[in-house]
C-alpha positions in Angstrom: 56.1 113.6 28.0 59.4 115.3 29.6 58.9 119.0 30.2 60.8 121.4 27.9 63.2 124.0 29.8 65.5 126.4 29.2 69.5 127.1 30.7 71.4 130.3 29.7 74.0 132.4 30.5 73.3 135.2 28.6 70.8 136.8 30.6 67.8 136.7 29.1 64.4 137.3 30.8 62.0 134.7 32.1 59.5 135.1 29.4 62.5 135.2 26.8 63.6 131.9 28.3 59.9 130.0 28.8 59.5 131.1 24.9 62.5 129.9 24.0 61.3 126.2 25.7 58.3 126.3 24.3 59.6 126.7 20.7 62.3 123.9 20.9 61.3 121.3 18.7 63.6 118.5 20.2 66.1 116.5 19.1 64.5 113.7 17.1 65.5 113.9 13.5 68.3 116.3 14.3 71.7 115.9 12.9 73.8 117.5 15.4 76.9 114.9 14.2 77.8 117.8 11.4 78.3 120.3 13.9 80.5 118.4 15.9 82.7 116.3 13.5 86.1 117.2 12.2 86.6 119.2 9.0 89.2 117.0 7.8 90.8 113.6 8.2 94.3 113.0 10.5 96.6 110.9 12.1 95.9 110.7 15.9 98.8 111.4 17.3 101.3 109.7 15.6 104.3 110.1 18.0 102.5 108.5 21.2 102.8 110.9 23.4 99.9 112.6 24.0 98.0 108.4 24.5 101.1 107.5 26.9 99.1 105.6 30.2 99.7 107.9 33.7 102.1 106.7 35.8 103.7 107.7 39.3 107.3 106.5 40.2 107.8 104.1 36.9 104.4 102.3 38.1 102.2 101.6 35.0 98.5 103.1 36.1 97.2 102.1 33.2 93.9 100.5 33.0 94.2 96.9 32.2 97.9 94.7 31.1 97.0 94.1 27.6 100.6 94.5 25.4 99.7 94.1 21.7 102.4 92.5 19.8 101.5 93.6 16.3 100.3 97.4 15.6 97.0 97.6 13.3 96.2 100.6 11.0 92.2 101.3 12.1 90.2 104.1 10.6 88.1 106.1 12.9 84.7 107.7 11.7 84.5 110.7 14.2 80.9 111.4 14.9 81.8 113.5 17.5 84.0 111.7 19.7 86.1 111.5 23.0 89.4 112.1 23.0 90.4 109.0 25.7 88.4 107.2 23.0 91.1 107.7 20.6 93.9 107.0 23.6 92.3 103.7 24.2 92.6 102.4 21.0 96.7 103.7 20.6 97.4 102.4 23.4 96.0 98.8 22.9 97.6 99.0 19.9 96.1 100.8 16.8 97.4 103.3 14.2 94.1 105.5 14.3 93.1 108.0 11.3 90.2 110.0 11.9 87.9 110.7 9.3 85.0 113.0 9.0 81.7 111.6 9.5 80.4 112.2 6.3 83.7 110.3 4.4 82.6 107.6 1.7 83.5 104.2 1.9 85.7 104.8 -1.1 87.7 107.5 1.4 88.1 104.9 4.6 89.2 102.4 1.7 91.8 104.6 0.2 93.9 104.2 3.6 93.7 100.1 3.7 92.8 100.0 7.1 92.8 96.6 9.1 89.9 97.9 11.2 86.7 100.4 11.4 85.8 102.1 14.1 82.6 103.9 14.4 82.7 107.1 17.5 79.7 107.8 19.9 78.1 111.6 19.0 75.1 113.8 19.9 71.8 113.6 18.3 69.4 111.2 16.6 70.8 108.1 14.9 68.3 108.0 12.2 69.2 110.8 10.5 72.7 109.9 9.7 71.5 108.3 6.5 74.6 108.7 5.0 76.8 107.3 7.9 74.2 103.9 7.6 75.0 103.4 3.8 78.5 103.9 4.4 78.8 101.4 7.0 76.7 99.5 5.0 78.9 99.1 2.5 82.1 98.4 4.4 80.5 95.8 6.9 81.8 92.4 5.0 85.3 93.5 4.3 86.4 95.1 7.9 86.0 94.1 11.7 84.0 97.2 13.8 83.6 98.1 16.7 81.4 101.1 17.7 80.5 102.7 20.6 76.9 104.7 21.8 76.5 106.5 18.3 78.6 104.3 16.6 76.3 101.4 17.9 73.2 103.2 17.0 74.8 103.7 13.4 75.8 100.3 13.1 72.2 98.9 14.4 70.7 101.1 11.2 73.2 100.0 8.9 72.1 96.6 9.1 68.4 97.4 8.8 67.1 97.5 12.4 65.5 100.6 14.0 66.6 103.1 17.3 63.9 105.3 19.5 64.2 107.5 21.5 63.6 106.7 25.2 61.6 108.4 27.8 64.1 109.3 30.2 68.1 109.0 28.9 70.7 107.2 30.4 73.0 109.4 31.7 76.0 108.6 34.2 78.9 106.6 35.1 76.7 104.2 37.2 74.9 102.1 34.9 74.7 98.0 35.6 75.0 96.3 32.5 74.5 92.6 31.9 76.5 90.0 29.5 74.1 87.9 28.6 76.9 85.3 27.4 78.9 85.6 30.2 76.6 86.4 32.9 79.2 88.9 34.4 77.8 92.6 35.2 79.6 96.0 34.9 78.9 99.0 36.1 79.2 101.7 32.6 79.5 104.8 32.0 76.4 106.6 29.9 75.1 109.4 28.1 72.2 108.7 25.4 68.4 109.3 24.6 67.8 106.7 21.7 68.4 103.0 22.2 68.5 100.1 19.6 65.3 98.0 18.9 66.1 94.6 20.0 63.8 92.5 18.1 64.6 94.6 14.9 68.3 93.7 15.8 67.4 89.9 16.2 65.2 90.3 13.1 68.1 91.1 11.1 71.0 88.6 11.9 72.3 90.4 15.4 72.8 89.0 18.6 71.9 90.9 21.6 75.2 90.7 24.1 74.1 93.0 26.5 71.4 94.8 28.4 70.8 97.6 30.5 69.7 96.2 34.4 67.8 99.2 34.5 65.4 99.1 32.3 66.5 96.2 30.1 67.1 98.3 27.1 70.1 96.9 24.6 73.6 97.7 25.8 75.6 95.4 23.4 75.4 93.4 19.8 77.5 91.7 17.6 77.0 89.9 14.2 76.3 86.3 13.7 79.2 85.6 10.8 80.9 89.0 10.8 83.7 90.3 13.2 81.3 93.4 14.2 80.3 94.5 17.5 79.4 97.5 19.4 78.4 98.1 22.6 75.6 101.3 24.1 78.4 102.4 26.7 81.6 104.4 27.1 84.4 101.5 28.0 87.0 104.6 27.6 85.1 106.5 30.7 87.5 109.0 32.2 87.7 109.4 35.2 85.8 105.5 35.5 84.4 103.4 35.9 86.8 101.0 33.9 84.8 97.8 34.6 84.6 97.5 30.1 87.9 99.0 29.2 88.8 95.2 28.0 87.2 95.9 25.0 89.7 97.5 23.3 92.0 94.4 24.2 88.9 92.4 22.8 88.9 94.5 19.4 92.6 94.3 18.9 92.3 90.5 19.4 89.4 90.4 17.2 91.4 92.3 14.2 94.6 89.8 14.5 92.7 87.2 14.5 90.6 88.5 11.1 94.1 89.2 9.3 96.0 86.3 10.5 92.7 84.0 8.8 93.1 86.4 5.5 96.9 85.6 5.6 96.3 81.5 5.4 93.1 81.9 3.1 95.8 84.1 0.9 97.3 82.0 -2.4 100.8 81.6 -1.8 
């Protein structure tokens, strides 16, 4: 097992610190999400600017040349997340309103979003019971997409299974495989649970991607639902940006689900 230790800047004494170690009693089982989720649902910034791509003498640095056409209202479950998260998704083209992690269904509803998106957070996935059944619940009416937590939530939501791993993943580079695409990218990560694979096969997912590392699951999506999610941070700032496509991919993904409403729609 990984030894316990302690870090502090409060300047405590050796003993005070090995006792404090020793009495830690880990993270597994520990909703830390509460702690770190907003009060209170809002806009993102609604004017643009604080999502507006960096740019030196009119040049466009911005991480990949997807222009959406059409502008999709998305609802954001925070469960702790990254600011360039939320820029990510304004600038490829989402209206994001950020909800607390503990919203209902019936509260993500009341907006009429187009799309869900689930944030990645600290702590153990399976003890967000009440972010599972909401999800649950929401999973044949919206396209989501969710990222490290969000992932995790998503995996329990359909009744598969995280652990925790021996040693986390932690850093920006991280090889990860596309299994349909056979391309590699190097990710960005920070995470000590992963999803159960077979669990996620057992129940109607296919595996996408996996970890080179250690061959752990990096990426899913749904056999007959517009749902995906992938282990990684594709909004890593500063890089790498090898994934940041995916945001382009959801945005496709959500015009394509409401263009298909639209013709299945009596006229």
């Amino acid at each position: 097992m990984p030894s316990k230790a302690c870090l502090s800047t409060e300047g405590i004494s050796d003993k005070e610190a090995l006792e404090k170690a020793k009495s830690w009693d880990g993270i597994v089982g520990k909703d830390f999400v509460k702690e770190v989720t907003c009060t209170q649902s809002f806009t993102w910034d609604p004017t643009g600017e604080e999502s507006k791509t960096f740019t030196v003498e009119g040049t466009d640095l911005s991480k990949d040349d997807y222009k959406p056409t059409e502008v999709h209202k998305l609802v954001a479950f925070d469960l702790g997340a990254k600011r360039a998260i939320y820029k990510n998704l304004k600038r490829h083209g989402f209206d994001v309103i950020v909800l607390p992690a503990n919203a209902t269904a019936e509260e993500a509803r009341s907006h009429k979003p187009d799309a869900i998106f689930l944030s990645n957070g600290p702590g153990d996935p399976s003890a967000l019971s009440y972010a599972h059944q909401t999800v649950q619940s929401l999973l044949s009416d919206f396209p989501i997409f969710g990222i490290c937590l969000g992932h995790q939530v998503l995996t329990h939501a359909i009744g598969a299974d995280t652990y925790k791993l021996k040693f986390g993943h932690r850093g920006g580079n991280q090889p990860v495989k596309n299994i349909e695409t056979e391309k590699v990218a190097i990710t960005s990560q920070n995470h000590g649970f992963a999803s159960d694979k077979e669990k996620l096969e057992e129940m109607g997912a296919i595996v996408t991607e996996y970890n080179l590392n250690d061959q752990t699951v990096s990426g899913m999506r749904l056999k007959d639902l517009p749902v995906f999610s992938v282990q990684y941070h594709p909004e890593a700032a500063p890089g790498p940006n090898d994934a940041t496509h995916l945001f382009a991919t959801f945005h496709k993904l959500v015009t394509e689900e409401k263009n298909k409403k639209a013709s299945e729609s009596p006229s």
